[in-house]
N, C-alpha and C positions, 0 to 999 in steps of 0.2 A: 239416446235422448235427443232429441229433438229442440231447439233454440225457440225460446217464446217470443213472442213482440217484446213481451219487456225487457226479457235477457238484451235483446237491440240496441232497443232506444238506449239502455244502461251504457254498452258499449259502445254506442255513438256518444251519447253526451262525456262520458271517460274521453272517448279522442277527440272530441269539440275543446274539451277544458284542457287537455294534452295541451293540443296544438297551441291554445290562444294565451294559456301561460306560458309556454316555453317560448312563444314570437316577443310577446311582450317584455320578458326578460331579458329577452337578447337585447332586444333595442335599447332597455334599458340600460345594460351593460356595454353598450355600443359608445356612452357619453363619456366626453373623457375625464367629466367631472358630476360626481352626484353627491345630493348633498344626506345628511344620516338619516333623515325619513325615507328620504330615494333606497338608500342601502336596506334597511328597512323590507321596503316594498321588494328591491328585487330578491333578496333569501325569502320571502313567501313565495311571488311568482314561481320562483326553481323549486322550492320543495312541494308547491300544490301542481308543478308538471309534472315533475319525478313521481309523489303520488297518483297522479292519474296514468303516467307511463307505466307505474309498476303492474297497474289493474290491465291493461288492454293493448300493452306495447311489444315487440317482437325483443327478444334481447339487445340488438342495434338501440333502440328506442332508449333503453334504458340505460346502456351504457352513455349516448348521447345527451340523457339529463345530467346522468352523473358528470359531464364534463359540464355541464351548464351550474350546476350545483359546487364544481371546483373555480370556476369563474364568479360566482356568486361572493364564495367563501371568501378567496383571494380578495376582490374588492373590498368584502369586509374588512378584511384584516384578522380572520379566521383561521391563519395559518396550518392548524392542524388538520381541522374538517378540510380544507381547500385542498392539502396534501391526499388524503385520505378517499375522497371523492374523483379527484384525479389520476394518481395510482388505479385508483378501479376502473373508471375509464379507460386508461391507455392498455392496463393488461387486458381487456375483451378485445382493443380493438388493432391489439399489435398481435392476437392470435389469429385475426381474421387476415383474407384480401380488403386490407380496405383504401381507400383513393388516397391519392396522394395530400388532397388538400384536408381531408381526415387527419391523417399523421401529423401533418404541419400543425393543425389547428390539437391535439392531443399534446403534440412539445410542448406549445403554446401556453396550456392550461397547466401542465405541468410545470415548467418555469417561473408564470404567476404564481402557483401556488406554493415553492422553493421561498421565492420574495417573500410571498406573505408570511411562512414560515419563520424568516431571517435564514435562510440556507443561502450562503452567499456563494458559493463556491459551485453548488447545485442550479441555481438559479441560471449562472452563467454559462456553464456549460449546455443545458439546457434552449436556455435563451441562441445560443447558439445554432444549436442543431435544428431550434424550429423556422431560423430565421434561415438559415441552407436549404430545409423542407419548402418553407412559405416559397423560394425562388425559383425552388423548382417545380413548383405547381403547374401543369400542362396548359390548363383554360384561363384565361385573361380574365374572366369574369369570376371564377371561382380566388385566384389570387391575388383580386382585386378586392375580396368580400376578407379575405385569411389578412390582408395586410390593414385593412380599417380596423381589425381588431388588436391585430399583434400592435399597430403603433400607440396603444394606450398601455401596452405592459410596459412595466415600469424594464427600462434599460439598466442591464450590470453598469454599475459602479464606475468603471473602467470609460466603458463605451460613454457614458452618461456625461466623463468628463472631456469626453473628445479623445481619448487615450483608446488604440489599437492594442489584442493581444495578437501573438502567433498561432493561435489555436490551431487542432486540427483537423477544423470543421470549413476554417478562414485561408480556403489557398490564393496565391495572388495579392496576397495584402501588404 
């Protein structure tokens, strides 16, 4: 069977509305403070990309809303969905090759959404490992983009009060 115009245009404007909700969340979720119609606005934006990923996106696509969708949550204070959404992210994309500031940025979402949860213990460990991935990100400009975001997740406890663990993610400390 053969692809009509319309099938097209259908699947261009699916990745038109992809893209421009998913850019627009992010930057939303970029602020390090929003107020509850903002929160509001961004769980639509992430759930009307994730829909439009689900119709026309490659599996990457979709596992990358879902991590847009766990940062969504988290900011809510959706702990569950944020877990939820997360988890499912990180398992597609800890089965692939995927870049390093991928990984970073998949901690990341997982940690926030530990917080948002109340997993304190989870959170930190977590928040750890992404913050070891973020450093080691190869491109300057990619862990430049992984650290704008990681510095709005909210810090363990610990860390938050100036207090150092021994972890074993933290050598040298």
């Amino acid at each position: 069977m053969v692809d009509s115009p319309e099938q097209d245009e259908d699947v261009e404007q699916h990745r038109r509305h992809a893209i421009e909700c998913n850019n627009s969340a992010w930057e939303l979720a970029a602020q390090p403070e929003i107020t509850a119609e903002e929160k509001d606005l961004l769980l639509n934006l992430a759930h009307c990309a994730a829909h439009h990923w689900s119709k026309v996106g490659t599996p990457l696509n979709v596992a990358r809303a879902d991590m847009l969708l766990a940062r969504a949550h988290a900011i809510a204070g959706n702990g569950t969905l944020a877990l939820r959404y997360a988890e499912r992210s990180h398992d597609f994309l800890a089965s692939q090759e995927s870049p390093d500031w991928e990984m970073a940025f998949s901690h990341a979402m997982l940690a926030h959404a530990h917080h948002a949860a109340g997993q304190v213990p989870e959170h930190a460990q977590l928040y750890a490992q992404a913050q070891a991935l973020g450093k080691a990100i190869a491109d300057p400009e990619d862990r430049k983009v992984f650290l704008a975001t990681f510095d709005i997740i909210p810090k363990p406890e610990t860390e938050a009060r100036g207090e150092t663990s021994a972890g074993p993610l933290e050598h040298g400390r």
